[in-house]
ROFIKE-183775 format. One line per field, with one value per atom (N, C-alpha, C): residue number from 1; residue in one letter; chain; atom name; x, y, z. Coordinates in nm, 2 decimals, m for minus. Example, Ala and Ser with C-alpha at 12.3 -4.5 7.8 and 13.67 -1.06 7.14 Angstrom:
% residues 2
num c(1_1_1_2_2_2)
residu c(a_a_a_s_s_s)
chaine c(A_A_A_A_A_A)
atome c(N_CA_C_N_CA_C)
xx c(1.32_1.23_1.32_1.28_1.37_1.29)
yy c(m0.57_m0.45_m0.33_m0.22_m0.11_0.00)
zz c(0.78_0.78_0.78_0.71_0.71_0.79)
***
This chain:
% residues 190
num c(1_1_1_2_2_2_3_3_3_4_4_4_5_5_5_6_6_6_7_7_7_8_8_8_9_9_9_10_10_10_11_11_11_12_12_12_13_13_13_14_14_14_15_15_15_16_16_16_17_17_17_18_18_18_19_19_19_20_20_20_21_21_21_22_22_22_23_23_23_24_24_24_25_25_25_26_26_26_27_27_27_28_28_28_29_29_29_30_30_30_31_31_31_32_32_32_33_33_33_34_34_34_35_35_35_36_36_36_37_37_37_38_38_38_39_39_39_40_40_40_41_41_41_42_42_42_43_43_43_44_44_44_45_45_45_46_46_46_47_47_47_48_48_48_49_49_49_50_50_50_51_51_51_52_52_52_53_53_53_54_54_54_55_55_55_56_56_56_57_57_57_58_58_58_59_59_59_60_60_60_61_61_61_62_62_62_63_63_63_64_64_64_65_65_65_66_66_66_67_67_67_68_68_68_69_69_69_70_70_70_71_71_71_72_72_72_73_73_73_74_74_74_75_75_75_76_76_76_77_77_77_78_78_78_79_79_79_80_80_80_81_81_81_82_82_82_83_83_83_84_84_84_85_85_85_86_86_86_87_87_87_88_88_88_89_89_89_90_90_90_91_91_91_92_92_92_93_93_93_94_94_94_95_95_95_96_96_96_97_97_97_98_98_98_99_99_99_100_100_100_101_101_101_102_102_102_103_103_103_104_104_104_105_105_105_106_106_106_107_107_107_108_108_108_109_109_109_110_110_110_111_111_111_112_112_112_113_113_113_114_114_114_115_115_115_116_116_116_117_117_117_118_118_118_119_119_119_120_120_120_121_121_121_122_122_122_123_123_123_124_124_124_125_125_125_126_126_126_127_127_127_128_128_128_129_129_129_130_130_130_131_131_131_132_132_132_133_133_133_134_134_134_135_135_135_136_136_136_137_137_137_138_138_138_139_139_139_140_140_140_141_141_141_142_142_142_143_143_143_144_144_144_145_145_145_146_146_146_147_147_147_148_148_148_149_149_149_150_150_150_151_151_151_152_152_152_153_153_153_154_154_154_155_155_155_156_156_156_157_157_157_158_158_158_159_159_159_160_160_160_161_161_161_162_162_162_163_163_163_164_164_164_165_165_165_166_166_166_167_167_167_168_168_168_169_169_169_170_170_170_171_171_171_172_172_172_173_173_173_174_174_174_175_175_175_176_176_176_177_177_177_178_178_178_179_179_179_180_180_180_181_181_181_182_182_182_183_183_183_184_184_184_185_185_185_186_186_186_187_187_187_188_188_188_189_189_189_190_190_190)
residu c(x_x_x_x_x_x_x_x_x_x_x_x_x_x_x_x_x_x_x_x_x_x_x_x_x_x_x_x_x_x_x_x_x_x_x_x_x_x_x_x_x_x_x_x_x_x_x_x_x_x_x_x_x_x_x_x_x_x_x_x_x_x_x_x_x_x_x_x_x_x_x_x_x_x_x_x_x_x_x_x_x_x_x_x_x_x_x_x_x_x_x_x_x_x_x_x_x_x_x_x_x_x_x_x_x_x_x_x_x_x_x_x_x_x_x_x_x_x_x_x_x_x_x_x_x_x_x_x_x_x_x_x_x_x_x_x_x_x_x_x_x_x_x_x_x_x_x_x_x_x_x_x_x_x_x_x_x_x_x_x_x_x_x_x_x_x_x_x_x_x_x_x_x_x_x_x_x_x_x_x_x_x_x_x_x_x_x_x_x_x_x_x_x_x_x_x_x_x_x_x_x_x_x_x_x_x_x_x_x_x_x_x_x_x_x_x_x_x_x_x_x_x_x_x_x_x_x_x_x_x_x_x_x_x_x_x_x_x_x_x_x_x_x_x_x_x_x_x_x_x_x_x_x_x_x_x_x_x_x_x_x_x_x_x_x_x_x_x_x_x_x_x_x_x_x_x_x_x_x_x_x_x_x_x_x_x_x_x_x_x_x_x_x_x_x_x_x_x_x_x_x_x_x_x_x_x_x_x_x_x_x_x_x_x_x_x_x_x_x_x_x_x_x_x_x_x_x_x_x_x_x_x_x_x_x_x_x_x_x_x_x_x_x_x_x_x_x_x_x_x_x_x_x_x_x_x_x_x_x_x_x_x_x_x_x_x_x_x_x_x_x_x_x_x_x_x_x_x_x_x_x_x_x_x_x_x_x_x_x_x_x_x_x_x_x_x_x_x_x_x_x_x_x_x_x_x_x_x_x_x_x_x_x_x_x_x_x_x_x_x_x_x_x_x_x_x_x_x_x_x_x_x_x_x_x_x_x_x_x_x_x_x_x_x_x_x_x_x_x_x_x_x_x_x_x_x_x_x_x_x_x_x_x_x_x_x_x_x_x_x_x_x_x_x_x_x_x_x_x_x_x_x_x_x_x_x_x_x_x_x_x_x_x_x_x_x_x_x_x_x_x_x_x_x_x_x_x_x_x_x_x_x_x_x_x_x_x_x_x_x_x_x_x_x_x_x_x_x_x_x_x_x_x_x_x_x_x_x_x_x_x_x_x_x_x_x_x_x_x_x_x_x_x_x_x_x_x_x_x_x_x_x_x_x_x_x_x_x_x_x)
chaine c(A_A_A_A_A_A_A_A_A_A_A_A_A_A_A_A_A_A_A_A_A_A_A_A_A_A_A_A_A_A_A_A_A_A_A_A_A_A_A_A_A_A_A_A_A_A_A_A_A_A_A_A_A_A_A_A_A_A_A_A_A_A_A_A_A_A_A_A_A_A_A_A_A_A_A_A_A_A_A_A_A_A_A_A_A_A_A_A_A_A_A_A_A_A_A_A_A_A_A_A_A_A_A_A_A_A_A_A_A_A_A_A_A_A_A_A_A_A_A_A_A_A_A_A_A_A_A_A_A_A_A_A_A_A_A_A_A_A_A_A_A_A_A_A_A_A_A_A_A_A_A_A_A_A_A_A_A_A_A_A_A_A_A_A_A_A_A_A_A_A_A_A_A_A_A_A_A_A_A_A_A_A_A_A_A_A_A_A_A_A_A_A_A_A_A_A_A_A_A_A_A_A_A_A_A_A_A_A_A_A_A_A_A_A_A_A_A_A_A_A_A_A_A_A_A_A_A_A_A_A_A_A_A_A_A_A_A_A_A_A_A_A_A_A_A_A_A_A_A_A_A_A_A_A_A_A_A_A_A_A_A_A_A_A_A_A_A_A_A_A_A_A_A_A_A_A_A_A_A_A_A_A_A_A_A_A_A_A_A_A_A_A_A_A_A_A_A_A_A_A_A_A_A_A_A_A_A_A_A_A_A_A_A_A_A_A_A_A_A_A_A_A_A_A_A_A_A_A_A_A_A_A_A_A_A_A_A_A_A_A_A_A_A_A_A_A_A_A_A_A_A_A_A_A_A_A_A_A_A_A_A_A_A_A_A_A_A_A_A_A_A_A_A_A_A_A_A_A_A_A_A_A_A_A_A_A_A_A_A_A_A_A_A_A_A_A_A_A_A_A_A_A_A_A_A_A_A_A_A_A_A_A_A_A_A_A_A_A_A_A_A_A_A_A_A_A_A_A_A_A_A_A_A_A_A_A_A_A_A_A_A_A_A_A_A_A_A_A_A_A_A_A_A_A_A_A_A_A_A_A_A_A_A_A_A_A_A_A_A_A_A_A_A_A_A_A_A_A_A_A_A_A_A_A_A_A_A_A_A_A_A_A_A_A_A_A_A_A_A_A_A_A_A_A_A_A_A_A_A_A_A_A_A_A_A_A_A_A_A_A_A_A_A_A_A_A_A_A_A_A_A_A_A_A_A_A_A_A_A_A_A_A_A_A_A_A_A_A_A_A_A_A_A_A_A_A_A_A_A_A_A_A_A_A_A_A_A_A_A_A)
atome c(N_CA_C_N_CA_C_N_CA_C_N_CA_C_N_CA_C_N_CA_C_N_CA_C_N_CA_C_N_CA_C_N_CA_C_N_CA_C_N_CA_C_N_CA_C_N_CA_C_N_CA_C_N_CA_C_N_CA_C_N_CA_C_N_CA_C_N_CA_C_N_CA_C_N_CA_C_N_CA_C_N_CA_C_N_CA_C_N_CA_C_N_CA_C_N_CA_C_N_CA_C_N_CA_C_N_CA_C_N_CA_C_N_CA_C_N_CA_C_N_CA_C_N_CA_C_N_CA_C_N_CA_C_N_CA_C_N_CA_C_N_CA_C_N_CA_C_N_CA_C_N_CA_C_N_CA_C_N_CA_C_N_CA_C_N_CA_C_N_CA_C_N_CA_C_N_CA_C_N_CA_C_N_CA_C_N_CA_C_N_CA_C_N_CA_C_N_CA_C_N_CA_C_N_CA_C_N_CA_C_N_CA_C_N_CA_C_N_CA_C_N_CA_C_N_CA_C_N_CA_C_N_CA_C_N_CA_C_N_CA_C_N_CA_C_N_CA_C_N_CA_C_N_CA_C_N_CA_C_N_CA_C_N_CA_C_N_CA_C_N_CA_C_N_CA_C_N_CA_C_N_CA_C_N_CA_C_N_CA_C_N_CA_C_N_CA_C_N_CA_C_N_CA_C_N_CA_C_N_CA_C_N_CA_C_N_CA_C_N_CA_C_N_CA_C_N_CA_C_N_CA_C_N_CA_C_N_CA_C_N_CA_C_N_CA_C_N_CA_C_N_CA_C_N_CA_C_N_CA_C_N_CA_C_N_CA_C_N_CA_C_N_CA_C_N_CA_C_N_CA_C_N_CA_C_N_CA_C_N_CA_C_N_CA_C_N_CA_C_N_CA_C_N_CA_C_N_CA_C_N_CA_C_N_CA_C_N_CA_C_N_CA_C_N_CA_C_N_CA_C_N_CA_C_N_CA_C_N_CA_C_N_CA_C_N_CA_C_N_CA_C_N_CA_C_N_CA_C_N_CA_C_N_CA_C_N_CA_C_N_CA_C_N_CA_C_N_CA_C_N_CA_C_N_CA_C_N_CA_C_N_CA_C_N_CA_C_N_CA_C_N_CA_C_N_CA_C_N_CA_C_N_CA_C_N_CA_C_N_CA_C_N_CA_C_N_CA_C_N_CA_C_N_CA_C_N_CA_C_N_CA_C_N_CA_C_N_CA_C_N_CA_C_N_CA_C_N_CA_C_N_CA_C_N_CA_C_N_CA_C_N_CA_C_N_CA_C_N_CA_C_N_CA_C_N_CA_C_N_CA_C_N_CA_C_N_CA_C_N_CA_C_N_CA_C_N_CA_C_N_CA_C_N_CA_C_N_CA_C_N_CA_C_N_CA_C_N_CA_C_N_CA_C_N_CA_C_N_CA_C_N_CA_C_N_CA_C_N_CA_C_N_CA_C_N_CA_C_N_CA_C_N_CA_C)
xx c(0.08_0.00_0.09_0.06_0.15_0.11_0.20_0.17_0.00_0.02_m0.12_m0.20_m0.21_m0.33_m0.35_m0.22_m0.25_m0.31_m0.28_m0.32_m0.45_m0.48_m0.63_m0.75_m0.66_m0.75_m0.74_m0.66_m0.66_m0.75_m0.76_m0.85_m0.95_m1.02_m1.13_m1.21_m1.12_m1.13_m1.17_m1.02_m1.08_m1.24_m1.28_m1.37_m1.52_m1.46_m1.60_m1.59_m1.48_m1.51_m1.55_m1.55_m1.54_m1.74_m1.76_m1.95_m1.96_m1.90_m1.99_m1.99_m1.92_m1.88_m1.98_m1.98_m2.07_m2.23_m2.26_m2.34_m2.46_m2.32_m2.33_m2.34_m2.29_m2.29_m2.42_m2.46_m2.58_m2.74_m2.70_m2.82_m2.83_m2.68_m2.71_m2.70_m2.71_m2.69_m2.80_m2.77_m2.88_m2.76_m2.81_m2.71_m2.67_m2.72_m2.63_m2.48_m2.48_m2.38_m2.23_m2.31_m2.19_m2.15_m1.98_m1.93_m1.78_m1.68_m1.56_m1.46_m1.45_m1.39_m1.40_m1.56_m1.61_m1.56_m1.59_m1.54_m1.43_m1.33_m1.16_m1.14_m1.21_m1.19_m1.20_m1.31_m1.37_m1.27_m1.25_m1.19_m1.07_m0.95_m0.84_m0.74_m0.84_m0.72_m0.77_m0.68_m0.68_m0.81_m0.83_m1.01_m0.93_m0.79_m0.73_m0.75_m0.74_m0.78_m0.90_m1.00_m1.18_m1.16_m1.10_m1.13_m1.05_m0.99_m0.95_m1.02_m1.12_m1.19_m1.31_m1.38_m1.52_m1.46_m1.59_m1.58_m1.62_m1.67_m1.75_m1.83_m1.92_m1.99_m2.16_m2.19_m2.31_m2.23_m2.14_m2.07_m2.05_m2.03_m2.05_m2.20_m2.27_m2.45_m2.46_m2.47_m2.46_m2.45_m2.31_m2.24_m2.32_m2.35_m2.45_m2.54_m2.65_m2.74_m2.75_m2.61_m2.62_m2.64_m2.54_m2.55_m2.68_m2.77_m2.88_m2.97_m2.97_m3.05_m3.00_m2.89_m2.82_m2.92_m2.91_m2.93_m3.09_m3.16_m3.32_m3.35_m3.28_m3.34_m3.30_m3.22_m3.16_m3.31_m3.36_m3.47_m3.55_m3.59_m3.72_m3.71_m3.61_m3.58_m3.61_m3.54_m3.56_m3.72_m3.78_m3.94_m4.01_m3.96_m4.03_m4.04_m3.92_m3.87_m3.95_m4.01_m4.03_m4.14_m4.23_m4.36_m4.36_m4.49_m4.53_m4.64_m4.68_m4.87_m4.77_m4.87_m4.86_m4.85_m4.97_m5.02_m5.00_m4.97_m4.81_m4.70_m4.66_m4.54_m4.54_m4.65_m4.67_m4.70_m4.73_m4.75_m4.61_m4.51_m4.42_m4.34_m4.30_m4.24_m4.26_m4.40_m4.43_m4.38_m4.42_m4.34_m4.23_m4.14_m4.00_m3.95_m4.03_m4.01_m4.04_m4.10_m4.18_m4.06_m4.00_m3.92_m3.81_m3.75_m3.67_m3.63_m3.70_m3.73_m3.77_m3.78_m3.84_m3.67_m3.65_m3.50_m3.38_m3.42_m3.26_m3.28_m3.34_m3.41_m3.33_m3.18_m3.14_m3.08_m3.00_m3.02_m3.15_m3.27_m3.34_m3.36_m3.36_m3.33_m3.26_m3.11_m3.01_m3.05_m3.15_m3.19_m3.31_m3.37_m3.50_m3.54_m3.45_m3.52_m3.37_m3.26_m3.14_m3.13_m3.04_m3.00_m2.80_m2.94_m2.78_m2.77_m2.64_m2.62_m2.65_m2.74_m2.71_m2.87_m2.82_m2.93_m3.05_m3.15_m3.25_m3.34_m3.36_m3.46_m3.43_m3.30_m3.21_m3.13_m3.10_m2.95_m2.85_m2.83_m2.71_m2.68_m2.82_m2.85_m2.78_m2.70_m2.64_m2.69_m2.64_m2.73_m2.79_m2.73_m2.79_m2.94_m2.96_m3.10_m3.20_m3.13_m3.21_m3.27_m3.18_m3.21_m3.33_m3.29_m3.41_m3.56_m3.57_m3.70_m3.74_m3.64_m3.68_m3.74_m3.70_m3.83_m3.94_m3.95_m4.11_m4.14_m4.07_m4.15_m4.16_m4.06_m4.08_m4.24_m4.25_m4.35_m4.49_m4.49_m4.65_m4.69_m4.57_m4.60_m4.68_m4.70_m4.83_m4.96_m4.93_m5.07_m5.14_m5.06_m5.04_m5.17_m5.21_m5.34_m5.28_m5.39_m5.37_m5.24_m5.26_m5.13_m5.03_m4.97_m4.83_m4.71_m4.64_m4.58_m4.47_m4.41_m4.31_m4.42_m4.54_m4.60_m4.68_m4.73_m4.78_m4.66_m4.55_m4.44_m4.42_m4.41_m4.40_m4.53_m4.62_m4.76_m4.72_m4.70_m4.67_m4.52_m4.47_m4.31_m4.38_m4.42_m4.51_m4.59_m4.69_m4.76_m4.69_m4.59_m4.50_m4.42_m4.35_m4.29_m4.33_m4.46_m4.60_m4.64_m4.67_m4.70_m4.58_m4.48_m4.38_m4.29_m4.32_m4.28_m4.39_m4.47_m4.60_m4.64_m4.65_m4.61_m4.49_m4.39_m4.24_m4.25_m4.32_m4.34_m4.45_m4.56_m4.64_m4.73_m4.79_m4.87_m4.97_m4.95_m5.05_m5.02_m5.17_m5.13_m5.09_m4.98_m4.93_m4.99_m5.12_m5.17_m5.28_m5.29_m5.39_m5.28_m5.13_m5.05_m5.09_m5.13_m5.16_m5.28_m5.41_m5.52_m5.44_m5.37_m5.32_m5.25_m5.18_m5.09_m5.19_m5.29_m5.36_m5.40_m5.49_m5.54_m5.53_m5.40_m5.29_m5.29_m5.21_m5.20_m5.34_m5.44_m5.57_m5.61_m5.57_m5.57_m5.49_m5.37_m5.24_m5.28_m5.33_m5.35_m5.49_m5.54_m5.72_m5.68)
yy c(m0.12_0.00_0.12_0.23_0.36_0.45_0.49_0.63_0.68_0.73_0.81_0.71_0.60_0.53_0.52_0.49_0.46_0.60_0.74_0.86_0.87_0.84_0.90_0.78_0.64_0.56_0.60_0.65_0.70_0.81_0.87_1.03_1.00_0.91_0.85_0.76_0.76_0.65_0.71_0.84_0.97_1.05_1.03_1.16_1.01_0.91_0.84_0.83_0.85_0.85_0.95_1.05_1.20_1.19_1.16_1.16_1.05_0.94_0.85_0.89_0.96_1.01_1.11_1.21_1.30_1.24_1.16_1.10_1.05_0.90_0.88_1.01_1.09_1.18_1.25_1.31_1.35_1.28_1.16_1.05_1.04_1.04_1.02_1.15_1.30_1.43_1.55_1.50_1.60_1.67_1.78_1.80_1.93_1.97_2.09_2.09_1.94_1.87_1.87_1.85_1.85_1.98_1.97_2.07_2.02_2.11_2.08_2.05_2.11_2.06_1.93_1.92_1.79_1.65_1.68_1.59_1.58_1.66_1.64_1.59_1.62_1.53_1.38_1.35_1.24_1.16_1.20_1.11_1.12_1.17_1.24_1.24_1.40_1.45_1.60_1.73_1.83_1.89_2.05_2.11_2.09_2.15_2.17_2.05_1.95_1.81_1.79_1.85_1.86_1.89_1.99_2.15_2.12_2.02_1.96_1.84_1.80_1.77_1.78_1.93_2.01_2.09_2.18_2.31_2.39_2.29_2.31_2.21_2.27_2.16_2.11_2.27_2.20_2.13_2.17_2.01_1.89_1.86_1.74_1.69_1.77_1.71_1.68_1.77_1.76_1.60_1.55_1.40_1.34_1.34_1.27_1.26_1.36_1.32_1.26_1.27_1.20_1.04_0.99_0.87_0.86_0.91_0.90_0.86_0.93_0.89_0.74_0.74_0.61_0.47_0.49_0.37_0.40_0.48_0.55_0.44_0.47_0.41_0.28_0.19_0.07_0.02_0.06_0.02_0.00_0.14_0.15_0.01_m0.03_m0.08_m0.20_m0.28_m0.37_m0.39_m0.35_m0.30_m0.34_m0.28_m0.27_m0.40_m0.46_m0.61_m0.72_m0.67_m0.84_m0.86_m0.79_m0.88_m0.86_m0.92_m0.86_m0.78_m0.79_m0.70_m0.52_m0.50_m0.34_m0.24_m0.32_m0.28_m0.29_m0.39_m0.44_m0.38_m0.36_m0.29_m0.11_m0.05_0.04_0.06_m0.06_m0.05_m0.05_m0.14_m0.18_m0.08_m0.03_0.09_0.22_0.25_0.34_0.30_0.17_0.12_0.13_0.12_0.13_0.25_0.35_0.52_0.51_0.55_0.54_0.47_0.36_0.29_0.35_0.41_0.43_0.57_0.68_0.81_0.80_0.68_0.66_0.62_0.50_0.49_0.57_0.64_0.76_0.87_0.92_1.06_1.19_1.15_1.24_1.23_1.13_1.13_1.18_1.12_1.16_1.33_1.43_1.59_1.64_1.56_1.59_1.57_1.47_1.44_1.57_1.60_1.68_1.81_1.84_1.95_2.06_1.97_2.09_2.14_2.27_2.35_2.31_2.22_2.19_2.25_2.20_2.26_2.18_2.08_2.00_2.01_1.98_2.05_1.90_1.98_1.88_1.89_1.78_1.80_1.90_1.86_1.89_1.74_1.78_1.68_1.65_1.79_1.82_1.75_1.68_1.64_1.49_1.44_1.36_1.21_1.14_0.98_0.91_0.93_0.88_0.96_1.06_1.16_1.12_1.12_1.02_0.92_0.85_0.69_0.63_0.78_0.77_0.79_0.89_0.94_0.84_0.78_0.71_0.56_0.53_0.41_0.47_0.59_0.64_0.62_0.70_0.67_0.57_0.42_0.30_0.20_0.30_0.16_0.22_0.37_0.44_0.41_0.35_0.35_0.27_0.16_0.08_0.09_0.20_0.22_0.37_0.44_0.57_0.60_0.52_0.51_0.61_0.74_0.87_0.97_0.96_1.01_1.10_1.22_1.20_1.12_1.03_0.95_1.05_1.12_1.19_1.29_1.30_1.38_1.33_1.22_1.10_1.08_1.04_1.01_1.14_1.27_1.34_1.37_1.38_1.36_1.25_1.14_1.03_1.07_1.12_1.15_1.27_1.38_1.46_1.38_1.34_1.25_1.22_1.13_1.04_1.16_1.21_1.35_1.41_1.47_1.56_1.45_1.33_1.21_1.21_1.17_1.14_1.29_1.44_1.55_1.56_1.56_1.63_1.52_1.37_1.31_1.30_1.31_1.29_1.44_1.56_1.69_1.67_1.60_1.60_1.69_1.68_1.74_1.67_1.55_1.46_1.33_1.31_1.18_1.05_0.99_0.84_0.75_0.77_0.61_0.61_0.74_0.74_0.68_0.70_0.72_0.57_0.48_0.37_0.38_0.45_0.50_0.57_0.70_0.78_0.76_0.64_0.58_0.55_0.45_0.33_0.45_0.56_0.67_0.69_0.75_0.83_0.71_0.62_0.54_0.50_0.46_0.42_0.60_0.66_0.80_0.78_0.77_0.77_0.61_0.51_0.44_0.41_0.46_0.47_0.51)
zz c(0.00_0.00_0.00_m0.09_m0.08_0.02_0.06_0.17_0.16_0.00_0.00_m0.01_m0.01_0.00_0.17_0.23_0.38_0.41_0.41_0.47_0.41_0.31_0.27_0.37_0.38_0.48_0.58_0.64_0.79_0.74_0.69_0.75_0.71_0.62_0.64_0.76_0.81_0.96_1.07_1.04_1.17_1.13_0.97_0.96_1.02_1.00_1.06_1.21_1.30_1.43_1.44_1.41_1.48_1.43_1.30_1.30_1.39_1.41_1.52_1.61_1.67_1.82_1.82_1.72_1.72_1.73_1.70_1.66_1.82_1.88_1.97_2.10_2.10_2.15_2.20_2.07_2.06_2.11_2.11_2.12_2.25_2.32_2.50_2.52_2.47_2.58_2.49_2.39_2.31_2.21_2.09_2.01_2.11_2.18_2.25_2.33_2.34_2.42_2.28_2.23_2.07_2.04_2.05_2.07_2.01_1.90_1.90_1.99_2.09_2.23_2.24_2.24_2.37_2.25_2.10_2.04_2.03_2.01_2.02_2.11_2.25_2.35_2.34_2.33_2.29_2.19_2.05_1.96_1.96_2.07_2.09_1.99_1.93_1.84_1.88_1.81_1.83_1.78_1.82_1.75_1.60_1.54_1.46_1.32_1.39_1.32_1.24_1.40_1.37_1.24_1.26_1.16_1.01_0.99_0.88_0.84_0.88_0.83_0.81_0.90_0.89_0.93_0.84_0.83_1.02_1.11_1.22_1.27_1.32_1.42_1.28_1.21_1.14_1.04_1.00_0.89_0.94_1.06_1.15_1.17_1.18_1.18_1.06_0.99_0.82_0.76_0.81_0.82_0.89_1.00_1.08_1.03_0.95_0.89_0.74_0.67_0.51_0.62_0.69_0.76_0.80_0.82_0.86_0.76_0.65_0.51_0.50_0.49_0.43_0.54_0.67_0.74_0.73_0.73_0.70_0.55_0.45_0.32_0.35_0.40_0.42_0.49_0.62_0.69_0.62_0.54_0.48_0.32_0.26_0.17_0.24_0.34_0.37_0.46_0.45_0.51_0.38_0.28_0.15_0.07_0.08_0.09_0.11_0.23_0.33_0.25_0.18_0.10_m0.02_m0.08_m0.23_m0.24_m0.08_m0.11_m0.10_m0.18_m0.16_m0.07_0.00_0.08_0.20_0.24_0.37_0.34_0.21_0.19_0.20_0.23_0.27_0.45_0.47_0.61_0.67_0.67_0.67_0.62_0.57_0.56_0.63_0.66_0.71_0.87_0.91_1.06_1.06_0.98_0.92_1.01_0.92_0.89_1.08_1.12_1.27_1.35_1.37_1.44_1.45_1.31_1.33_1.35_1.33_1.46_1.58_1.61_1.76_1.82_1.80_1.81_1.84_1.69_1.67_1.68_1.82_1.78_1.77_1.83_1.75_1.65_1.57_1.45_1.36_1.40_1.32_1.33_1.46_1.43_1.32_1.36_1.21_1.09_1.09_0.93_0.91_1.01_0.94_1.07_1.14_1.19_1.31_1.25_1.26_1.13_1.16_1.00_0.98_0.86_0.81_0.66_0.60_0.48_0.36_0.37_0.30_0.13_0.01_m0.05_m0.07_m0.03_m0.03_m0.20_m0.22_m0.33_m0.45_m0.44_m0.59_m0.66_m0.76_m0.81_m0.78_m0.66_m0.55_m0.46_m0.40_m0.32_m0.28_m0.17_m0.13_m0.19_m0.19_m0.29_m0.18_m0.05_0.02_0.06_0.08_0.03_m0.08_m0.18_m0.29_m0.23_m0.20_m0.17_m0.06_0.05_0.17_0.08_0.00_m0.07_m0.21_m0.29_m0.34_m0.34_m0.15_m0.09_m0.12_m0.05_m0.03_m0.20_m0.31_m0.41_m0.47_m0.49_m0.44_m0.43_m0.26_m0.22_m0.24_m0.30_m0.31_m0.45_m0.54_m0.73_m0.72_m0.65_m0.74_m0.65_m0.56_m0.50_m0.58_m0.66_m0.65_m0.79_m0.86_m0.98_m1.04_m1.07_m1.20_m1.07_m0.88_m0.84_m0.96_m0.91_m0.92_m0.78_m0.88_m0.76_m0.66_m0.72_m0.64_m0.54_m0.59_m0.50_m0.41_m0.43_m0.34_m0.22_m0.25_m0.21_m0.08_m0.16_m0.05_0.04_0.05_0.12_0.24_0.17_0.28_0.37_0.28_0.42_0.51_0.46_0.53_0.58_0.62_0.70_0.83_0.75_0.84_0.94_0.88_0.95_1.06_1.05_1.12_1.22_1.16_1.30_1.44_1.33_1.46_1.54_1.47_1.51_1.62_1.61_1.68_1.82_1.77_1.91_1.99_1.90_1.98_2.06_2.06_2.11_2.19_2.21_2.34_2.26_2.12_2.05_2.06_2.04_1.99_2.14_2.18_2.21_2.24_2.27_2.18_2.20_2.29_2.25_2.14_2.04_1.96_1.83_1.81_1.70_1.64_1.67_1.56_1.49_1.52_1.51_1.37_1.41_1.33_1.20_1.26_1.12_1.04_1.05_0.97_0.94_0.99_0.90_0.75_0.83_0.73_0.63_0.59_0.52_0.40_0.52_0.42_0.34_0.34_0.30_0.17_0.21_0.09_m0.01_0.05_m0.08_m0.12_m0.07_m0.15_m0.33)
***
């Protein structure tokens, strides 16, 4: 192996501790706890280091949250997976989606309710971003009839979004949220 191949693996190694750490971090203290300090601390290297491989702390969420699409469309794909009815496959995804905001809640902030820099709903947009949205448009096409699917698709991530924002906030009741899902769902594939 040549030098540059060893150094470009090492800083790929360090740029994935420093988002896991950040990551982990965030999940046991909240993202206010995330801080360049607390992570140099943590993955012991200098702020200097951080700062060679982010721009700061939102380019670290930023990271946190492409990783987040990524392991988001993985669930939702393998959700989508387990049948052939449609209609399970929309249930099942949508439990997907739901589990796994329930789970990762702060990961899931990073993905949809910090300000990050990252461009949504462009070309620009990370593949793992694609990848998360293109389940949703995925498992709504053979439900979706005269639909537009991309816009079906976003209805149901809105849906999904507003369910688990508004319960995870003490908006909504949680022992009604199953009530709510089947709702939503028999809505989206009528």
């Amino acid at each position: 192996m040549s030098i540059q191949a060893r150094r470009e693996r090492e800083r790929a190694d360090r740029e994935r501790l420093i988002v896991s750490v950040a990551r982990e971090l965030a999940e046991t203290e909240g993202w206010e706890a995330v801080t360049t300090r607390r992570l140099a601390e943590r993955v012991e290297y200098s702020q200097p280091v951080l700062y060679s491989h982010f721009k700061g702390k939102d380019a670290i969420v930023a990271a946190v949250a492409v990783e987040g699409f990524a392991d988001l469309a993985a669930k939702m794909r393998a959700a989508r997976g387990s049948t052939r009815s449609p209609q399970k496959a929309l249930a099942n995804v949508a439990a997907a989606y739901v589990a796994f905001a329930e789970q990762h809640p702060a990961l899931y902030d990073a993905m949809f309710n910090q300000l990050v820099s990252l461009p949504f709903a462009t070309p620009e947009a990370p593949a793992a971003l694609h990848a998360g949205f293109d389940e949703l448009r995925q498992v709504v096409r053979p439900i979706a009839g005269d639909d537009n699917v991309d816009l079906l698709a976003e209805v149901l991530w809105s849906g999904l979004h507003g369910l688990v924002s508004l319960t995870r906030g003490g908006r909504l009741p949680r022992q009604d949220h199953e009530r709510r899902l089947a709702l939503l769902l028999s809505r989206v594939s009528r």
